[in-house]
N, C-alpha and C positions, 0 to 999 in steps of 0.2 A: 542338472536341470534338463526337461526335456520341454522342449519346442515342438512344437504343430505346424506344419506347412500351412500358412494361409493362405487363403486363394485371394484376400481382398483384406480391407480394412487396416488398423494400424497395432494388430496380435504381435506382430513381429519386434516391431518396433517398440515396443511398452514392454517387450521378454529380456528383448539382446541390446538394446539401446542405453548407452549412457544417462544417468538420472541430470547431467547439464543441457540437456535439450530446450530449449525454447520456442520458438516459432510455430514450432507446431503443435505443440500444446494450446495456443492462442488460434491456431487455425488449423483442426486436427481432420484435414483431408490429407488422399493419398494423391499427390496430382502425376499425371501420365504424359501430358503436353501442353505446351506452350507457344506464344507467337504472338508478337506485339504487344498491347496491354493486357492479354487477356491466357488465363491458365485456365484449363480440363481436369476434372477430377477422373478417378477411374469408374464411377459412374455415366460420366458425361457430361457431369453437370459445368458451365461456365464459371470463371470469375471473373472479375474487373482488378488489374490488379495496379496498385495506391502504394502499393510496397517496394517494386521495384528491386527485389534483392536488399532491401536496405540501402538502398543506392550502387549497386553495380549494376545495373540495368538499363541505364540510360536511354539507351537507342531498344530499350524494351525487349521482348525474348526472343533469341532467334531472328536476326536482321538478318534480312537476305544478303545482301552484300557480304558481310562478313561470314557468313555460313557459307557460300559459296567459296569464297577465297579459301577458308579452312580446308574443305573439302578437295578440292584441288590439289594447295598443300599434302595433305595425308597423303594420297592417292599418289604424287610425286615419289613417296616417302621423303620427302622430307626431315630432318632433323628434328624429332618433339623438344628432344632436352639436349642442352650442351653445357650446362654451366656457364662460365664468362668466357667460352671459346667466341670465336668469331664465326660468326653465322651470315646468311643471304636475309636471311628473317631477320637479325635485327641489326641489320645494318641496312636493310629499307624502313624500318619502322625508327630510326635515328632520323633517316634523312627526312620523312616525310614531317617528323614529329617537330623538328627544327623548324622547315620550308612553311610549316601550318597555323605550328603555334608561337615556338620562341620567336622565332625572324618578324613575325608581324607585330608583336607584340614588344620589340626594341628587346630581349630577354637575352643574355651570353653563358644562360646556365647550361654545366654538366650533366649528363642522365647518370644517374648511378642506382644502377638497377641493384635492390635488394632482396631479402626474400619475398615470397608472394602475397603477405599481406602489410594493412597500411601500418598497424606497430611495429614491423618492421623498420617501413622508414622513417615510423619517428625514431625509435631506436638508433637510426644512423643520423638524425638529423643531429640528436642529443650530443653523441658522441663527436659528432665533426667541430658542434659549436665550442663545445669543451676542450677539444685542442685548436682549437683557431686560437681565440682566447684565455685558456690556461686558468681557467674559471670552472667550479662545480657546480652552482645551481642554475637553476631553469625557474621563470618565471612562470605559471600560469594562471589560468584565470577561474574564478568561479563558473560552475556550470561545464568547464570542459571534460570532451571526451576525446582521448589520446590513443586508445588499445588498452591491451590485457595484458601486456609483455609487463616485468615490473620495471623497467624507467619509465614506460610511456603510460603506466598504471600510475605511477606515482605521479604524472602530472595531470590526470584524471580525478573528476573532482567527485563524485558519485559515489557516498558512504557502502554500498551493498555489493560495487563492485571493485573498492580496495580494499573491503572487508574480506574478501577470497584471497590476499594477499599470501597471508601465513608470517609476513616480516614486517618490519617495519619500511614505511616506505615515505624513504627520502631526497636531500639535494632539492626538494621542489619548495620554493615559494608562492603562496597563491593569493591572487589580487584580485580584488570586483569585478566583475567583465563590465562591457556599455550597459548600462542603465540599471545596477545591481540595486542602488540603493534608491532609484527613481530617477526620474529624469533634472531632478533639481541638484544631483550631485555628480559632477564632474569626475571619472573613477581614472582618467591620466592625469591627472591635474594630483588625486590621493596617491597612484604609484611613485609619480614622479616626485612631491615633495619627500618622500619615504627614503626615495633612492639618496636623495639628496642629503639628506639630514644626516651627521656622523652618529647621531643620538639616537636613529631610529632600529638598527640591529638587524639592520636587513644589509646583507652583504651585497657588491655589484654581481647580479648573474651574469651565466654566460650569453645568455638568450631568453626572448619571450619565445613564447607559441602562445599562439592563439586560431581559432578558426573565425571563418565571417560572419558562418549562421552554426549555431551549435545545433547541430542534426540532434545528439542526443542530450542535449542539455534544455530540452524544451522550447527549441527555436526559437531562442531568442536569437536578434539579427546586430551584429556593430555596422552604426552607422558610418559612410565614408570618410567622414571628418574625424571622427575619432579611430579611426584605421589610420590616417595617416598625421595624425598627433603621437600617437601610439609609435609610428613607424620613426617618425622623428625624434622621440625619444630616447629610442635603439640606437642612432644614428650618433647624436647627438652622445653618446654616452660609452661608444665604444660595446654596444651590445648588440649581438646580431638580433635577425627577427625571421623565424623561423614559422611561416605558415601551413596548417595543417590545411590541406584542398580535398583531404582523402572523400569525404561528403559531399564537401559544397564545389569540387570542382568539375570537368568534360559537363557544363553546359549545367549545372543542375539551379545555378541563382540566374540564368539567361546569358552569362556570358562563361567562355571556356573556364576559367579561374574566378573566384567566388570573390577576389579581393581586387580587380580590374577597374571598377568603379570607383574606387580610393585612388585609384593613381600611384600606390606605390609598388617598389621593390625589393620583394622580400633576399636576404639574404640565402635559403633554404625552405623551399617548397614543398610537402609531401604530396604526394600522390598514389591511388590505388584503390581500390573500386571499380570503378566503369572505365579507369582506362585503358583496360584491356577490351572495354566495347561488348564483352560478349558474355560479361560473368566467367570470364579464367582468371585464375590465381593469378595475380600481375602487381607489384608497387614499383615503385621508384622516390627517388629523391632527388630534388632538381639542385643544384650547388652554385654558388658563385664560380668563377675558376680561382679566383686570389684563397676561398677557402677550402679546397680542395686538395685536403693535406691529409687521410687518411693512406694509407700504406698499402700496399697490394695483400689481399687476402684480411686484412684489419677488420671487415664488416663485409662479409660472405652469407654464402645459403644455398644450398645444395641446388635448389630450386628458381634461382635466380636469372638463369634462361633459359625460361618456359617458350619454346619458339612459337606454339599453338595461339597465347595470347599474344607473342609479338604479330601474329599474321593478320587475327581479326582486331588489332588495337590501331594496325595498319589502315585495314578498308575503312573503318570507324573515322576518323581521322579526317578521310574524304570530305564527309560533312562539314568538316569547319573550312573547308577550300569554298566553300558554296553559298553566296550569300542569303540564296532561298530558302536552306535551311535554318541559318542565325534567324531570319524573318518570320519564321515559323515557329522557332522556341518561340521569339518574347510575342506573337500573336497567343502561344499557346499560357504564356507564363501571364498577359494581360488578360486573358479570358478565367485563368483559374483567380486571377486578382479579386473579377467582378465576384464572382460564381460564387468565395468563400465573403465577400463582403455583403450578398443577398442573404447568406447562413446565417450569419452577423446580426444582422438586422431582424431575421427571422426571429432567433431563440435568442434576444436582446435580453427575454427575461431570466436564460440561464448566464448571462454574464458571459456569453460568449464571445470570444474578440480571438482578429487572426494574427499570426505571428509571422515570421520567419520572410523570404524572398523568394521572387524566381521563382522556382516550382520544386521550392522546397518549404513547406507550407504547414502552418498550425492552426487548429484550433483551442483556445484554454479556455476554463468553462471554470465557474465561483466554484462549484462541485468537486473538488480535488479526483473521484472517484467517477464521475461519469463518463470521462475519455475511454477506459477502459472497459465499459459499459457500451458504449457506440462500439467501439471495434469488434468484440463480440456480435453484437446484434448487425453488424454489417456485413461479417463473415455468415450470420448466416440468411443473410439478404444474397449473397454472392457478389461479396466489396472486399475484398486484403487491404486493410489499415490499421496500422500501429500506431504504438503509442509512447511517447517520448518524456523525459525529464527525472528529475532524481524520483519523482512519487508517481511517475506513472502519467499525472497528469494533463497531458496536451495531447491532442488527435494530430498524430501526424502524417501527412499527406506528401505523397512523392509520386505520379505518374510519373509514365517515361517519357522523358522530352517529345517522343514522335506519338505520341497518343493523338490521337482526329477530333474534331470538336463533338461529334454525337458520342463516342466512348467517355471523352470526358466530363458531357453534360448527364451523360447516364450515370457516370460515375457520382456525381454529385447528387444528382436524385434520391438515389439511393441511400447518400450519406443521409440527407436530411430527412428519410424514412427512419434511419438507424438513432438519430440523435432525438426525434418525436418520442421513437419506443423505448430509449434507452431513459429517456427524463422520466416517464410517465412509470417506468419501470423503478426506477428511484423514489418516484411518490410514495408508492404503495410499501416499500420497506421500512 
């Protein structure tokens, strides 16, 4: 095959690129730079961007602080990689990460840092709960999304993407999430009598998982009552509860952990996305210590320390020491409240209604196919929004928590330019 040097455009990339590419198929610019909400094409051209990395972007592109600290770092030389050596890097980013999050938050868990993405550490969350308990299956819920790895596939509820399996994919049992079957039927009240009954053929798992807002499950959100019914069930039953934060956690429902507002504690915590603060390769899994029985080397990964993300997951961090910043998510998480319920009310006659929390945020629309439609037509408005749930259908909305209120009133402008043309655009077919 011969290739052309291109001087511009996406030749390159449609010659020598893998056919599993995504993203940018949905929004096929070349971009050049970035910084805050807002990414440059190699034209010039702006965008607003609603995407966020799919959530590792929190604190938005390129935050000063941690770009600075990085820089530093390098320039130090600094250690990029060490594996599970002992490092200066993350053994400030332990201390800070404790003094920040666990200590204020009454929390006694373990970091155990895995490899750099979040199916990794469901991967090790899987396997911790399974020797704690000496149990095979894994509870999960309708609508979740776990990873691509095959445990954390298998507790992934998304036919299109265990259909890439190639095996079968097992140990997982799957239960309603909050409000599968409507708000009139109690869906812990259905797990729990199941578990209960000798007759019902559902073995005791070793663990649920669940997350709080299914990022990719169509934003649906569990409410905090049923978070910690759910939690007491675990409890109650000898079954750990293993929450996935990989999405909803470092600040993305308005507070650090997505399940805070329940008031409970999970037995094993995922984490990985934003919090390494900067878009580096970064997870972790947060443990009890009583279940902290994995073996030395048992759950490794060549990459598992990345010093680069411990440095800026460090500066990042900062922000939760601050209380002007908490104050400023949920001003920022109450204004996008308003901003998608004027949407709401707007295109009432597309059956529009918002979903999700915090500033992790949906719109679903009667039209299963027009979400898909908006994101389109808002890309090329200059808006990055995706789209979320098994069929595509929910707009889903994720600024970075530090977005200013004219980026994000802009950012909405625009959507509801995209959701006008996108309807009117559906008429005519």
């Amino acid at each position: 095959m011969t290739v052309t040097e291109p001087t511009s455009g996406t030749a390159v990339f449609d010659a020598l690129e893998s056919a599993v590419r995504t993203y940018c198929r949905r929004f096929p610019a070349v971009f050049t730079r970035a910084s805050g909400h807002r990414m440059w094409d190699e034209q010039g051209r702006a965008y607003t961007d609603f995407l966020s990395g799919a959530g590792a972007l929190n604190y938005g592109h390129n935050p000063p602080e941690a770009k600075a600290a990085l820089v530093d770092y390098i320039l130090a030389d600094g250690p990029a990689h060490g594996l599970d050596l002992h490092t200066s890097a993350k053994a400030r980013f332990l201390r800070r990460f404790h003094e920040v999050v666990l200590a204020p938050r009454g929390l006694d868990h373990r970091v155990q840092f895995t490899g750099p993405t979040g199916t990794n550490a469901v991967e090790a969350a899987f396997k911790t709960a399974r020797r704690v308990t000496g149990r095979t299956d894994i509870v999960a819920f309708t609508g979740g999304f776990h990873g691509l790895s095959l445990g954390a596939l298998a507790a992934s509820a998304t036919a299109f993407k265990r259909g890439a399996a190639g095996v079968p994919l097992g140990h997982v049992t799957r239960m309603p999430y909050d409000g599968y079957f409507g708000p009139d039927t109690d869906t812990v009240d259905h797990l729990v009598r199941l578990l209960d009954d000798p007759g019902s053929g559902i073995d005791r798992p070793a663990a649920f998982v669940v997350e709080a807002v299914q990022g990719e499950g169509g934003l649906a959100a569990a409410s905090p009552d049923w978070l910690r019914r759910l939690a007491a069930a675990a409890r109650e039953r000898d079954i750990l509860l293993i929450v996935d934060d990989i999405q909803t956690g470092c600040g993305r429902t308005g507070t650090f952990f997505g399940f805070e507002e329940a008031g409970i504690v999970p037995d094993l915590i995922c984490l990985s996305k934003s919090i390494s603060g900067y878009g580096l390769p970064m997870a972790l899994t947060l443990v009890r210590p009583e279940h902290d029985l994995l073996g030395p080397g048992e759950h490794s990964g060549t990459f598992r320390g990345n010093n680069l993300a411990f440095v800026t997951a460090t500066a990042c961090l900062e922000n939760w020491d601050d209380p002007a910043f908490t104050d400023r998510v949920a001003r920022t998480a109450a204004l996008l409240d308003e901003l998608l319920g004027e949407l709401a009310r707007t295109f009432g006659d597309l059956g529009c209604a918002v979903r999700g929390r915090g500033l992790i945020r949906g719109l679903a629309f009667t039209d299963d196919g027009l979400a898909d439609r908006v994101s389109r037509a808002a890309f090329d408005r200059g808006l990055l929004v995706e789209t979320s749930g098994a069929r595509g259908q929910v707009l889903k909305i994720m600024p970075p928590l530090v977005i200013d209120e004219d980026g994000l009133r802009g950012g909405i402008t625009v959507l509801a330019d995209a959701i006008g043309s996108a309807a009117t655009e559906g008429e005519r077919q």
